[in-house]
Short mmCIF file of the C-alpha atoms (twelve columns), coordinates in Angstrom:
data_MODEL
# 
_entry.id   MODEL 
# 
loop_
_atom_site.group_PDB 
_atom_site.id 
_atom_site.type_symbol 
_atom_site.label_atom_id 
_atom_site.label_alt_id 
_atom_site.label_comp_id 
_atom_site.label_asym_id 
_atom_site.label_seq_id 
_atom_site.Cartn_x 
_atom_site.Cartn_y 
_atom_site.Cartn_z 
_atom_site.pdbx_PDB_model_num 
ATOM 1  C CA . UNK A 1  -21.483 32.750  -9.665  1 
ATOM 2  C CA . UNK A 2  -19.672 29.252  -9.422  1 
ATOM 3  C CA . UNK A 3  -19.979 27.487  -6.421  1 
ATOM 4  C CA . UNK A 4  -16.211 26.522  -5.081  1 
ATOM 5  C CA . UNK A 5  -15.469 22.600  -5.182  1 
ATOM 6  C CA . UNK A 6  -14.546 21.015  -2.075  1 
ATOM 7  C CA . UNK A 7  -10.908 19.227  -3.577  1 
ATOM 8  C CA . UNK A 8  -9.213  16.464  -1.832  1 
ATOM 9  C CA . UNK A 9  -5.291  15.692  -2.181  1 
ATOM 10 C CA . UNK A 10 -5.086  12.756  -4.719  1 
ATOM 11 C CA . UNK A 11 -3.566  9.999   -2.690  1 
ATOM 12 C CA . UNK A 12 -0.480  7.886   -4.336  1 
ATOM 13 C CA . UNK A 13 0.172   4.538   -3.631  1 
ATOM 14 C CA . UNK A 14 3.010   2.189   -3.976  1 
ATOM 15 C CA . UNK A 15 2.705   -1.709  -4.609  1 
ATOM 16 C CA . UNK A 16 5.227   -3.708  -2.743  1 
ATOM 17 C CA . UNK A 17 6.253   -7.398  -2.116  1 
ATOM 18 C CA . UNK A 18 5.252   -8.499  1.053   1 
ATOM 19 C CA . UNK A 19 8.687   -9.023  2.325   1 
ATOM 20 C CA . UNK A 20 9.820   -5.530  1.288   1 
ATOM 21 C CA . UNK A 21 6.584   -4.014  2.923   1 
ATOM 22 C CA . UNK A 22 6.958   -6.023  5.714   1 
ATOM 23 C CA . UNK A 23 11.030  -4.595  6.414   1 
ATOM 24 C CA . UNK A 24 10.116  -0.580  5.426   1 
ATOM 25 C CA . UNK A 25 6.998   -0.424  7.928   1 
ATOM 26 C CA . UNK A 26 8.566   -3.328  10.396  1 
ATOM 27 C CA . UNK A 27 4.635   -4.609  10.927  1 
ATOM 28 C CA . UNK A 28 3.923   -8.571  9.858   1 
ATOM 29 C CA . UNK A 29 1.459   -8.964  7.371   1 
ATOM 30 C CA . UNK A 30 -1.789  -9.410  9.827   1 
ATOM 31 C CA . UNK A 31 -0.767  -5.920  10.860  1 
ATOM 32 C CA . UNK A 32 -0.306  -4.548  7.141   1 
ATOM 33 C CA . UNK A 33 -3.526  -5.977  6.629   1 
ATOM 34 C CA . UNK A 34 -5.111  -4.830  8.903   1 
ATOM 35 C CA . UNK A 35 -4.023  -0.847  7.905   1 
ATOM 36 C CA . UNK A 36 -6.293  1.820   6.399   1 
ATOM 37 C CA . UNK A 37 -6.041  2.158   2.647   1 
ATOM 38 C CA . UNK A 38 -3.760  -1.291  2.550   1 
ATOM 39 C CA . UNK A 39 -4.669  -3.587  -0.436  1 
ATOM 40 C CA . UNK A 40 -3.247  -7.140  -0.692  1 
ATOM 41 C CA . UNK A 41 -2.775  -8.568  -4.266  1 
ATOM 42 C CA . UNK A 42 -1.963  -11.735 -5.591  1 
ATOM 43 C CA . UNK A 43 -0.661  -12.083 -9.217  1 
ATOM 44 C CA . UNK A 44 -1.036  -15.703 -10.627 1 
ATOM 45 C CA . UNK A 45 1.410   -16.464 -13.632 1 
ATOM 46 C CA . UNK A 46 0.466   -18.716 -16.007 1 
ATOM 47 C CA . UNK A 47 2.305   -21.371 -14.515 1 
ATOM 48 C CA . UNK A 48 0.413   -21.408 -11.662 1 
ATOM 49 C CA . UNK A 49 2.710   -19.875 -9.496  1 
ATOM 50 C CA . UNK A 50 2.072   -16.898 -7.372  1 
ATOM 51 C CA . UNK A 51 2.970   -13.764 -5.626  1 
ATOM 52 C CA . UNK A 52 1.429   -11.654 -3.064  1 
ATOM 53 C CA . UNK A 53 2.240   -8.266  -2.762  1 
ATOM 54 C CA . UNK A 54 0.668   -4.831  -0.970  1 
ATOM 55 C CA . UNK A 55 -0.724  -1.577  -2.163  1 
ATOM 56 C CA . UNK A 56 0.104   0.858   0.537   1 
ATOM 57 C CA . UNK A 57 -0.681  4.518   0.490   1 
ATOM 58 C CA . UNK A 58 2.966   6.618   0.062   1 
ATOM 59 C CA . UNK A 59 2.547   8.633   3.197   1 
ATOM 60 C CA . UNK A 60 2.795   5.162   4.802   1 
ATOM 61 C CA . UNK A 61 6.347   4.265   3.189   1 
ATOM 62 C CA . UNK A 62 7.641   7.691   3.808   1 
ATOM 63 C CA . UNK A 63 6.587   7.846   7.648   1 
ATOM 64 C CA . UNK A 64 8.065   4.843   7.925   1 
ATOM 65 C CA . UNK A 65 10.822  5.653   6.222   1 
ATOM 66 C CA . UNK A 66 11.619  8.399   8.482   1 
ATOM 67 C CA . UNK A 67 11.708  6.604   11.504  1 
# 
């Protein structure tokens, strides 16, 4: 007899510039930060410039969205 596997909903996630994540969820980026599940990246070109940006679960976006 197999044993049933407890599953778990895969989670998606959406990476966003700061500014853009900043205007959908209306939260500065201390509060972004500060979320559950919130990642903050920072891609360096190989001119030495660079750009943040935010991985943010899609639950987030959409909740957001619909306010």
């Amino acid at each position: 007899m197999k044993k049933s596997m407890r599953t778990f909903p895969t989670r998606a996630f959406s990476i966003l510039s700061v500014a853009d994540a900043q205007r959908i969820t209306g939260l500065d980026s201390t509060q972004i930060r500060a979320l559950p599940s919130v990642q903050a990246l920072t891609r360096v070109f190989a001119d030495g410039r660079s750009e943040c940006a935010f991985r943010l679960p899609t639950e987030l976006l959409t909740s957001a969205e619909a306010e």
